[in-house]
C-alpha positions as CSV (number, residue, x, y, z in Angstrom):
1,X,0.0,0.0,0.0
2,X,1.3,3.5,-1.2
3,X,-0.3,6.8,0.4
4,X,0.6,9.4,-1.6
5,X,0.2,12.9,-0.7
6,X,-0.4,15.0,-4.0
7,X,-0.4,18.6,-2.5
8,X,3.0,18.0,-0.5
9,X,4.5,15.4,-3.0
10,X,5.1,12.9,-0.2
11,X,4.3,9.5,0.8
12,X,2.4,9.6,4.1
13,X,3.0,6.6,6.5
14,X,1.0,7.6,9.6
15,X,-3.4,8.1,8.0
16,X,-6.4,7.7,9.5
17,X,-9.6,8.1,7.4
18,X,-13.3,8.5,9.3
19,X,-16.1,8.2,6.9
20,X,-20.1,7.7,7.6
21,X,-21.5,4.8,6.6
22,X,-23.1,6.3,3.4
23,X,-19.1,7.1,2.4
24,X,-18.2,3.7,3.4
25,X,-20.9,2.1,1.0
26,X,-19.7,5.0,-1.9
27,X,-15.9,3.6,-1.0
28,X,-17.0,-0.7,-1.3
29,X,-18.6,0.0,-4.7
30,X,-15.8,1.8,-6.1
31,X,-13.2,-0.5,-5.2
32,X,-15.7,-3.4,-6.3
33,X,-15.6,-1.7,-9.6
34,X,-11.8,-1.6,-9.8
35,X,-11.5,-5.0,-8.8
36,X,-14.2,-6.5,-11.1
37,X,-13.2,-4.0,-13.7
38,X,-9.6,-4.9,-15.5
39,X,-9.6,-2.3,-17.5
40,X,-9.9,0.6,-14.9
41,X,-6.9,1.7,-14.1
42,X,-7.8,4.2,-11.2
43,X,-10.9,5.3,-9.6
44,X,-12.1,8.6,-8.0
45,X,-13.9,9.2,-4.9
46,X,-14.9,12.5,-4.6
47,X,-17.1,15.1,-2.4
48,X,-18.0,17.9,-4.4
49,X,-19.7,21.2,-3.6
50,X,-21.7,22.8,-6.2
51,X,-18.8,22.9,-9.0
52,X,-16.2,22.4,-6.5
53,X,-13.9,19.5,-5.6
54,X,-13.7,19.8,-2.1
55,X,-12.2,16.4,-1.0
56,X,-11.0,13.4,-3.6
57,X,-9.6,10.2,-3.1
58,X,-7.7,8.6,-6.2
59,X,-7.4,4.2,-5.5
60,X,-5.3,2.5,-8.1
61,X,-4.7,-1.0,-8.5
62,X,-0.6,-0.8,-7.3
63,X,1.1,-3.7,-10.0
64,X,4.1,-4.1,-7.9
65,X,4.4,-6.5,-5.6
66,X,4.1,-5.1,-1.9
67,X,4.1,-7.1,1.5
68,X,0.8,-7.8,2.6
69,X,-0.9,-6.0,5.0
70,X,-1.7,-7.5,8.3
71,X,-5.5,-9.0,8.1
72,X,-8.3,-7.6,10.7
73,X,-10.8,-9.8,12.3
C-alpha cells in the first residue's frame, strides 16, 4: 500500500480516514468496480460542492508486488 500525498509530493506513513457509513458504501462499490473492472486503471472518490472539488480520493490498483498488509478480524 502506497499513500501518496499530492499537495506536499510525499508519501504519508501515519493516515487515519473516518467516513459515515453512506461514504463507506460509496468507498466498497468503487473498489468493487476496480477489482471487477480490469480495465480501470484508477478510480475517483470524490465530495464535491456545487462545482467544486472539495475532498477526492484517487485508489489504483498498485502492479508491484508489496508485503501484505496485516489481516483484521
Amino acid at each position: 500500500m502506497r499513500i501518496f500525498d499530492y499537495e506536499g509530493q510525499r508519501d504519508l506513513t501515519d493516515v487515519a480516514i473516518s467516513l459515515s457509513r453512506d461514504e463507506a458504501m460509496d468507498l466498497l462499490t468503487t473498489l468493487e468496480r476496480l477489482v471487477k473492472q480490469p480495465n480501470l486503471s484508477k478510480v475517483y472518490l470524490s465530495q464535491i460542492n456545487g462545482n467544486v472539488i472539495e475532498r477526492e480520493i484517487a485508489i489504483a490498483l498498485d502492479q508491484q508486488n508489496w508485503p501484505s498488509l496485516a489481516r483484521t478480524a
